[in-house]
LUMVODREN-537400 format. One record per atom (N, C-alpha, C): residue in one letter; x, y, z. Coordinates in steps of 0.2 Angstrom, whole numbers, plus 5000, padded with zeros to 4 digits. Layout:
<pavos>
AXYZ;...
</pavos>
This chain:
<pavos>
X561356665474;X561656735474;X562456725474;X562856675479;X563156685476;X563856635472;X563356575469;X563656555464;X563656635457;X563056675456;X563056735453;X563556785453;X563756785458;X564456845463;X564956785458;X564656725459;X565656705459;X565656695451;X565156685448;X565356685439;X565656755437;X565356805441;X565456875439;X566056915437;X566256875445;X567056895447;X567456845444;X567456785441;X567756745438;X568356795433;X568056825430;X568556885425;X569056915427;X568656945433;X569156995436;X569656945440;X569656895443;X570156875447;X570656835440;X570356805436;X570756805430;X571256835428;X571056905426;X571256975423;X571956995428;X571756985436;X572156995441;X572756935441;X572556885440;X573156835439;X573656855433;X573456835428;X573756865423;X574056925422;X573856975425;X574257025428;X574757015433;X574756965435;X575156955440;X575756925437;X575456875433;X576156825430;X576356885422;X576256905421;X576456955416;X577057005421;X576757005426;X577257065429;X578157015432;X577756955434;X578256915436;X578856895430;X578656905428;X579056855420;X579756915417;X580256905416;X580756965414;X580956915407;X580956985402;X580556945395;X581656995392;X582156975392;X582856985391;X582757035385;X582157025379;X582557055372;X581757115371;X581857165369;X581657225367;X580857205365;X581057135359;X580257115357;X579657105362;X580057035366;X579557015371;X579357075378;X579857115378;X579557175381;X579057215379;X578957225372;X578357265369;X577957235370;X578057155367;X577257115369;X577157115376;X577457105380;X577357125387;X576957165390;X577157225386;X576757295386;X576057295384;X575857275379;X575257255376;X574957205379;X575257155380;X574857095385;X574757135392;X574857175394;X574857245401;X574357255401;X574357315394;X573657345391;X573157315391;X573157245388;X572657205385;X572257185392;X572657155397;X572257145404;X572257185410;X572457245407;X572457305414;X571957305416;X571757285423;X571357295429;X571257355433;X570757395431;X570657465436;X570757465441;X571157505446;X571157525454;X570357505454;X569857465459;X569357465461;X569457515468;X568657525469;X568757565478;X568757505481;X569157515488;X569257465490;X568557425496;X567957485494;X567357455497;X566957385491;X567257425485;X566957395481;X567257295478;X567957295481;X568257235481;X567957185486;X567957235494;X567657205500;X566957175498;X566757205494;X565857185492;X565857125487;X566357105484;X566357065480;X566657005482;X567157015489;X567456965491;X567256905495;X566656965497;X566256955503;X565656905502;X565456895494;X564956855492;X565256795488;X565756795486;X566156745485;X565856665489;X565856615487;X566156555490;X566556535491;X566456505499;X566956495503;X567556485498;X567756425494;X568356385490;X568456425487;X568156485481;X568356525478;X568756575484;X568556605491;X568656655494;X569456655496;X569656555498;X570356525499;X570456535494;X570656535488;X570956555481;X571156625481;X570756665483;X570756735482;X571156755487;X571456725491;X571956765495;X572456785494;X572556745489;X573356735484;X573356755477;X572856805475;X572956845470;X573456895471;X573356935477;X573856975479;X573856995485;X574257035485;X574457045495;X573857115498;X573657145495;X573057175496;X572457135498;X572257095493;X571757045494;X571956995502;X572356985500;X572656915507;X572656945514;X573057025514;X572657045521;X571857065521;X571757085516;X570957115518;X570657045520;X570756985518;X570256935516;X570356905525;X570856915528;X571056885533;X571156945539;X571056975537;X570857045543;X570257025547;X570057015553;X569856995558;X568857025557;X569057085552;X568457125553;X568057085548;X568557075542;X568057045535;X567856965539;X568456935544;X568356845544;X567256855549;X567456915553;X566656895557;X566156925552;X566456975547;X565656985542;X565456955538;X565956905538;X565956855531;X565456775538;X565756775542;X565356735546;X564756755547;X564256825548;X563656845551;X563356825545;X563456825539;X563256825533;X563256735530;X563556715531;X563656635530;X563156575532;X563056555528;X562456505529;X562456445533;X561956415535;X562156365539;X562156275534;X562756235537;X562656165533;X562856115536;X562556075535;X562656005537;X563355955535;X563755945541;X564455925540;X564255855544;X564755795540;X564755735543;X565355695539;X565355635542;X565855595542;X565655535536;X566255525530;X565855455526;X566455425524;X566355365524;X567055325523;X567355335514;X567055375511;X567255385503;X567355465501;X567455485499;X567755565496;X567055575491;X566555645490;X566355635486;X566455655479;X566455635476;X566855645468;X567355625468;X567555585472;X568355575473;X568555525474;X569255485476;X569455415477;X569655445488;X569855405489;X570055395496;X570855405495;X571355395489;X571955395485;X572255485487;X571555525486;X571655595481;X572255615485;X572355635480;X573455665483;X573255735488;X572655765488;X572555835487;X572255835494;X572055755500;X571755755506;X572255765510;X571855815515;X572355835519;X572155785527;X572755755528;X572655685533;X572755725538;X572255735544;X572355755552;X573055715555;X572755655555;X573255625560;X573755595556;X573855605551;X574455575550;X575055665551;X574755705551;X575155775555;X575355775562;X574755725565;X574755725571;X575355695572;X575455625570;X575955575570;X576455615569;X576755655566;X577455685564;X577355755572;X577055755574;X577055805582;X577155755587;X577755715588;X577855675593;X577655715599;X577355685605;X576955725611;X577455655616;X577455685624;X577755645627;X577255605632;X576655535627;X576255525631;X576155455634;X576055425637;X576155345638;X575755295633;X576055255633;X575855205627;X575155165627;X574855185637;X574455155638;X573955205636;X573855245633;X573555325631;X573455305625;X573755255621;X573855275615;X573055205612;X572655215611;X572055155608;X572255115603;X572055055602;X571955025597;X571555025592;X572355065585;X571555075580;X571555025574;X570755045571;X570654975567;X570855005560;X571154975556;X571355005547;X570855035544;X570255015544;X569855045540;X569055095546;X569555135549;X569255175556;X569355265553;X569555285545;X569755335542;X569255355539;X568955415542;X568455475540;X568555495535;X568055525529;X568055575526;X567655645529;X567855705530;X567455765530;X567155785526;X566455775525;X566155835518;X565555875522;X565255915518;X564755965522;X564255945516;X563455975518;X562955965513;X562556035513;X562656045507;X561956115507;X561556105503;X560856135507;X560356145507;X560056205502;X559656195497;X559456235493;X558756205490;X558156235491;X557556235486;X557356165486;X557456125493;X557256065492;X557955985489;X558356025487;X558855985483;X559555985488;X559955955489;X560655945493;X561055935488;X561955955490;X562355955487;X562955945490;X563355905491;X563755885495;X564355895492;X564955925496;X565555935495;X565955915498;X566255905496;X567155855501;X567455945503;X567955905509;X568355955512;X568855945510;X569155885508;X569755865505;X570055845513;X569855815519;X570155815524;X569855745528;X570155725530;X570255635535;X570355635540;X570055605544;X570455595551;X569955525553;X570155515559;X570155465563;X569555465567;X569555515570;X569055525575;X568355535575;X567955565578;X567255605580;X567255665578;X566755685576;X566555755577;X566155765585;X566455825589;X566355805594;X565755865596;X566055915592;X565455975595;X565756015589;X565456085587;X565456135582;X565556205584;X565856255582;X565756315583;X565856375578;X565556425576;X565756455572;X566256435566;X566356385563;X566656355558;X567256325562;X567256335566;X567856295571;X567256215574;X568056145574;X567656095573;X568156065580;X567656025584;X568155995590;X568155915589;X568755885586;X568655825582;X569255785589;X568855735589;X569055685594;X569955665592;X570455665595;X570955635591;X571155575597;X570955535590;X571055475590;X571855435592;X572255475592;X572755445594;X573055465600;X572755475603;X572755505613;X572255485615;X572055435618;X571455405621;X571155485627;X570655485624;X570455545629;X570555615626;X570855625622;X571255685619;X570555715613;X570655775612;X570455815605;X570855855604;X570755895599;X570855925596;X570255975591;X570756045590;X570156095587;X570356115581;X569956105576;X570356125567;X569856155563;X570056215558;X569456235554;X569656205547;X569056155545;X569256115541;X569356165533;X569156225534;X569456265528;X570056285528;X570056305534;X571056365533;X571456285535;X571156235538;X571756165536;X572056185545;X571956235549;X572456265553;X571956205559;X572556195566;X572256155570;X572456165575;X572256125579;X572956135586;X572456085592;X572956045593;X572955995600;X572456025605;X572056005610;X571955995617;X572355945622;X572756005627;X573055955630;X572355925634;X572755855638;X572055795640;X572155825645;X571255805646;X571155825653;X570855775658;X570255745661;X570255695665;X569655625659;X570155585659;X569955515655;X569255485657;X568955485654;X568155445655;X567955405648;X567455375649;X567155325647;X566755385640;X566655365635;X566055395628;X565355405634;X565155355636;X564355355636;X564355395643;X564955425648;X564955465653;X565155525652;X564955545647;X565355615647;X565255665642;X565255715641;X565055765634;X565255825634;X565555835627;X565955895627;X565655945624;X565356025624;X565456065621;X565856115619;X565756155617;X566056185611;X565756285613;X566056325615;X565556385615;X566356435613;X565756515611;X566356575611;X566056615616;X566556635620;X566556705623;X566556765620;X565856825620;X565956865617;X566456915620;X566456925627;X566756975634;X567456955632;X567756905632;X568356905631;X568656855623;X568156865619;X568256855612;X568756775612;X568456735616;X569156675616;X568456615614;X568856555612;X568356495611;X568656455617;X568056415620;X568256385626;X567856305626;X568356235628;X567956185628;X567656165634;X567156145633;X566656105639;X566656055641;X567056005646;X566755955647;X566655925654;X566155855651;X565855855660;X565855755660;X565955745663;X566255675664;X565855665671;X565755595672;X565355585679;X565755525679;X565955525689;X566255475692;X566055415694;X566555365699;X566155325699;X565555335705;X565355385707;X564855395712;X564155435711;X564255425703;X563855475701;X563755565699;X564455565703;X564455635703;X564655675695;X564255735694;X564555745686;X565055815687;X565655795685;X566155845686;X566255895681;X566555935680;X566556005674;X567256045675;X567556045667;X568256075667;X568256115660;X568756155660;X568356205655;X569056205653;X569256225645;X569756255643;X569656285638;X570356345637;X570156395632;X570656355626;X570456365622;X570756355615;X571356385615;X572056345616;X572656405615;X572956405620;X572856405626;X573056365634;X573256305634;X573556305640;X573756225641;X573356195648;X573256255652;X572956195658;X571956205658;X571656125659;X571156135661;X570956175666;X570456225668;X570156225673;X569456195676;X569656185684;X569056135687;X568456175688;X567756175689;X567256225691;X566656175696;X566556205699;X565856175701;X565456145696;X565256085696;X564756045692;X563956055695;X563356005689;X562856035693;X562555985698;X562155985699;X562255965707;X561955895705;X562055865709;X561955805711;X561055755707;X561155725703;X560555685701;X560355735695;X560555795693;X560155845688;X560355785679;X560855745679;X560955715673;X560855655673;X560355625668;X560255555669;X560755515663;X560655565658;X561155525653;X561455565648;X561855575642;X562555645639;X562155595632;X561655555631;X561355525625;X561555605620;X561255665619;X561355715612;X561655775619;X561955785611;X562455845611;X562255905613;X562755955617;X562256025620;X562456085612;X561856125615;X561656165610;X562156235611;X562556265609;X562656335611;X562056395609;X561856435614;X561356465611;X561156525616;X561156605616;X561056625620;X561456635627;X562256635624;X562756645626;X562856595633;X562456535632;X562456475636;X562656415631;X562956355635;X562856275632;X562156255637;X562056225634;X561056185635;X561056125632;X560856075641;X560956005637;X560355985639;X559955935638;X559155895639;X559555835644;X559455825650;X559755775652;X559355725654;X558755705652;X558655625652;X558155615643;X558355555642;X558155535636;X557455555635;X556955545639;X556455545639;X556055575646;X555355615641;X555155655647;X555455685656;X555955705650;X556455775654;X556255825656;X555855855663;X555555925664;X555855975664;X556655995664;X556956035662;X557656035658;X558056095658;X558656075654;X559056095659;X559756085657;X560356085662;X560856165656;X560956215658;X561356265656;X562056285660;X562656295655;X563156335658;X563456405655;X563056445659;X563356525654;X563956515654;X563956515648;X564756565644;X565256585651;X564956655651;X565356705653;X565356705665;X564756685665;X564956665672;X565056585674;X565156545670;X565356465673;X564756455676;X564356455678;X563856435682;X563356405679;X562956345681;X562556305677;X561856325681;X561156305678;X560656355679;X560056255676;X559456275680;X559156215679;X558556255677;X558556255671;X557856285666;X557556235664;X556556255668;X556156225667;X555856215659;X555756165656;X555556165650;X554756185650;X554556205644;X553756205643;X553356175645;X553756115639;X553256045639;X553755995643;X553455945644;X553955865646;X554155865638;X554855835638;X555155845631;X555155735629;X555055735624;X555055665623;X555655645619;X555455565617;X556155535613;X556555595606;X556055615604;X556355645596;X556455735597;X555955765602;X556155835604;X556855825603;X557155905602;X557855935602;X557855995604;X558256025608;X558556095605;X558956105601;X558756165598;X559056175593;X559156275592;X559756295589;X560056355589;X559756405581;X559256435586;X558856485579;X559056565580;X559356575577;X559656655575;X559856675584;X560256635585;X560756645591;X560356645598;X559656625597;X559356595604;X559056525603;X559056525609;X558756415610;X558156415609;X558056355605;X557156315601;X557256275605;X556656255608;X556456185609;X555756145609;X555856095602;X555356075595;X555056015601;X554656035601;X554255975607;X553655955601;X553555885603;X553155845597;X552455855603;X552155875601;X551455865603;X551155815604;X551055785596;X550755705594;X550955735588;X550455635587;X550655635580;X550855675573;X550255735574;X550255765568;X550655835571;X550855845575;X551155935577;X551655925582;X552055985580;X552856015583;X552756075586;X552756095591;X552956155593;X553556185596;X553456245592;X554156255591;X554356325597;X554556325601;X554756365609;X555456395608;X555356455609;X555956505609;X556156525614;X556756505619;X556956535627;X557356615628;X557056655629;X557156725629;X557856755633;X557856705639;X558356725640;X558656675647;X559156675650;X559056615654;X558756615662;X558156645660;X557956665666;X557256605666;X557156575662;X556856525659;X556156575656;X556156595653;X555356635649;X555456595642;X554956555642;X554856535635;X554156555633;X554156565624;X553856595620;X553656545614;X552956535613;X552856495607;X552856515604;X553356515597;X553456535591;X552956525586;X552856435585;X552656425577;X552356355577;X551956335577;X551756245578;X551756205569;X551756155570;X552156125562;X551556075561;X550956075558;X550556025558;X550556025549;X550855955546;X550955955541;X550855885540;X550255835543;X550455785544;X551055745548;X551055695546;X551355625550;X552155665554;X552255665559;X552955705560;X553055685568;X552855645571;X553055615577;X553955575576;X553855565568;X554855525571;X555155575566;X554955675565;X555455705563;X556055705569;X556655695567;X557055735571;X557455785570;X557255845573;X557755915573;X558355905570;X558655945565;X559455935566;X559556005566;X559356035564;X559656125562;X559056175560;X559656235558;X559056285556;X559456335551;X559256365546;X559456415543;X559756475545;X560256495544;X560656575548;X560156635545;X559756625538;X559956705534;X559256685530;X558956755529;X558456745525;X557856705529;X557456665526;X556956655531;X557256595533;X556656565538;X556856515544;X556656445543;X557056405540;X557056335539;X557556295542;X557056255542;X556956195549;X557456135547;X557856095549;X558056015544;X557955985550;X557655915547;X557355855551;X557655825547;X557755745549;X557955705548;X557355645552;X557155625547;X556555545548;X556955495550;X556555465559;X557055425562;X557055345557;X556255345554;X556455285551;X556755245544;X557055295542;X557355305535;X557955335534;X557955405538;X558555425539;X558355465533;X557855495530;X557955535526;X557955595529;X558055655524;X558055735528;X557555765521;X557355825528;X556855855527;X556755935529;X556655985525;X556556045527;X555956055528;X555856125531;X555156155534;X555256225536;X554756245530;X554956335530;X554356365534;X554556395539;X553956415544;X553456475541;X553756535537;X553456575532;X553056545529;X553256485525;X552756475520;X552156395524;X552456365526;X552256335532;X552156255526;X552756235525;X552756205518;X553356135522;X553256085520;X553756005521;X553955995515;X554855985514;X554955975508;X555255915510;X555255865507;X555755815509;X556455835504;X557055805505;X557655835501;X558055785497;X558155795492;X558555755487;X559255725489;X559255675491;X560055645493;X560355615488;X560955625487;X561355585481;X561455515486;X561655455482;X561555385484;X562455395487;X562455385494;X562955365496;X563355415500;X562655485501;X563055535502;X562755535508;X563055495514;X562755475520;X563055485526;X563055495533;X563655475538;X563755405537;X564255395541;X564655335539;X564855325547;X564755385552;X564955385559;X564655455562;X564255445567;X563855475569;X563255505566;X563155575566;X562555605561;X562855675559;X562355695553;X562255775553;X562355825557;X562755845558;X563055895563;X562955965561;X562756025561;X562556095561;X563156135560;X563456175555;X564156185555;X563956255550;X564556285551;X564556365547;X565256335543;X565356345538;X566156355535;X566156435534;X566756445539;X567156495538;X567756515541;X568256565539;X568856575541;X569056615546;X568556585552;X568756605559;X569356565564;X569656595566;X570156545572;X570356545578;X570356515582;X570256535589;X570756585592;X571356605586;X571656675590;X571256725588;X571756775593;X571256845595;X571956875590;X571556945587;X571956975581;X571757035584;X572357095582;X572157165583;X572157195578;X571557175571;X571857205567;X571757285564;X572157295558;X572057365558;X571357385554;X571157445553;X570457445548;X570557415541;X569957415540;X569857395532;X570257435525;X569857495529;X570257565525;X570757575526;X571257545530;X571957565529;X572457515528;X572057455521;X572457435521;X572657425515;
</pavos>
């Protein structure tokens, strides 16, 4: 639908350029003014209503949507007014973002990549040399994203580099490890290019520690999560908002509840949700959003090696492998711990699916990834159908995995903007 939208409107954002560079142009002699005129005529562009732009703009993709900001200043506020960035979000599809050492369709050379840290590197910080890692030459990410359609994947470069991890996701907002602060991150939306440091906060080890990524709805701010365990065991917790300078420290969860930070917590139900031991885990560990307080939710089932949570139309799944042949798939209503059996998956052989996501819109599709191949696989619970999915050759992580991402032009500041209609 809407690669549709976007051939549609190809004319009209044409018409509207051309109109634009027709008007810019001062043509000195009597002649080239009449042709001016007629070239006017020729691609005059009707006043649209301005609901009828919003609806056009709205189906766009994303790369067409940055382009369209800059046809004119009409368009450029409407496009970035705070109201169209979250409806253009509720509507946006979900896709799989990761890291590979090559650009797709592209060389590593392209003039046109936009390098993290070498931005970074021109933001002199006053931080000690013992802070700074040792990196290796060839340790340079590419970011591309994958969409899912009908069985078939299609991968797209961001045009964008770095050094680090992807560390957690959130609303098209990415919490990307920065590599040149040992301990440090950093938050970037790898479409609007726009970023901004996290100051550091208490240095630990990778395999001790995990960071999420959540939004506040009450106070509309994005906040980071992390939880670091000391040498005694104890797992500690510090929270900051996106946009601030200082961490804060909160009560951690008690004692013995974490065996190990192995996957990453899920936001879901206006909590982060984490599985804390590798295997046959009886509960999960939560910390709501809005009260900082962690909460010890009993799981259904004992969760094994391949179970995941995972985030289904803004509440938490948790895909427990029964046996060989079947998944069930458990929906948590609210965090009072009530779960509900959604849908069970008996399609054959599916003990080493593992979870990665799930579709935003439309119906409900599942992506797994096969632990022993690393292929990926859909699963439409409507139709109650396994598809495996067509991978182009090389279109693979390169660091880490699959990561569950929305592209859109959300940013961790808060905007007051005015209505649609009045602009």
């Amino acid at each position: 639908m809407a690669k549709q939208a976007g051939k549609s409107t190809t004319n009209l954002l044409r018409l509207v350029q051309e109109r634009a560079i027709c008007k810019g142009k001062e043509q000195p002699i009597s002649k080239e003014k009449e042709n001016k005129k007629n070239k006017k005529e020729k691609y005059f562009v009707p006043d649209l209503p301005k609901d009828c732009i919003y609806k056009i703009l709205m189906i766009l993709p994303i790369e067409s949507l940055q382009r369209s900001r800059f046809v004119c200043k009409p368009w450029f506020n409407m496009i970035n007014n705070s109201l169209f960035v979250e409806a253009h979000l509720r509507r946006s599809e979900m896709v799989l973002i990761f890291l590979s050492k090559s650009i797709q369709g592209g060389t590593s050379s392209n003039e046109n990549v936009f390098h993290v840290d070498d931005l970074l590197k021109s933001q002199p910080e006053p931080f000690s040399i013992f802070q700074r890692p040792i990196l290796e030459p060839d340790e340079k990410f590419y970011m591309q994203f994958m969409e899912i359609e009908d069985g078939k994947s299609t991968v797209r470069s961001l045009n964008l580099s770095c050094l680090g991890k992807i560390r957690a996701t959130c609303n098209g907002l990415i919490l990307l490890e920065h590599k040149l602060k040992r301990g440090g991150s950093l938050v970037i939306n790898p479409i609007t290019r726009k970023m901004i440091p996290i100051p550091l906060g208490t240095i630990s080890t990778p395999h001790n520690e995990s960071f999420g990524f959540a939004f506040s709805s009450c106070t509309e701010e994005y906040r980071v999560v992390h939880l670091f365990r000391d040498e005694s065991g104890y797992v500690g917790c510090e929270i900051i908002t996106v946009g601030s300078r200082p961490w804060r420290v909160i009560d951690g969860p008690k004692y013995g509840l974490f065996g190990w930070f192995g996957n990453e917590p899920v936001f879901a139900t206006g909590a982060l949700h984490w599985v804390p031991h590798m295997n046959r885990s009886e509960y999960i560990v939560s910390l709501g959003v809005e009260d900082e307080r962690f909460r010890q939710i009993p799981l259904p089932k004992s969760s094994k090696r391949y179970d995941r949570l995972v985030e289904m139309g803004g509440s938490l799944s948790f895909l427990n492998h029964v046996n060989h042949n079947q998944i069930d798939v458990w929906i948590l209503k609210d965090l009072d711990g009530d779960w509900t059996m959604k849908h069970s998956i008996t399609v054959g052989y599916v003990m080493d699916m593992v979870p990665v996501g799930c579709s935003r819109n439309n119906s409900e599709v599942l992506v797994f990834m096969r632990s022993r191949d690393k292929s990926l696989h859909t699963y439409d619970i409507e139709q109650q159908e396994m598809r495996k999915i067509e991978i182009m050759e090389g279109c693979f992580p390169s660091a880490g995995s699959y990561v569950p991402h929305i592209n859109s032009l959300v940013s961790w500041k808060r905007h007051s903007d005015q209505r649609l209609g009045d602009i």
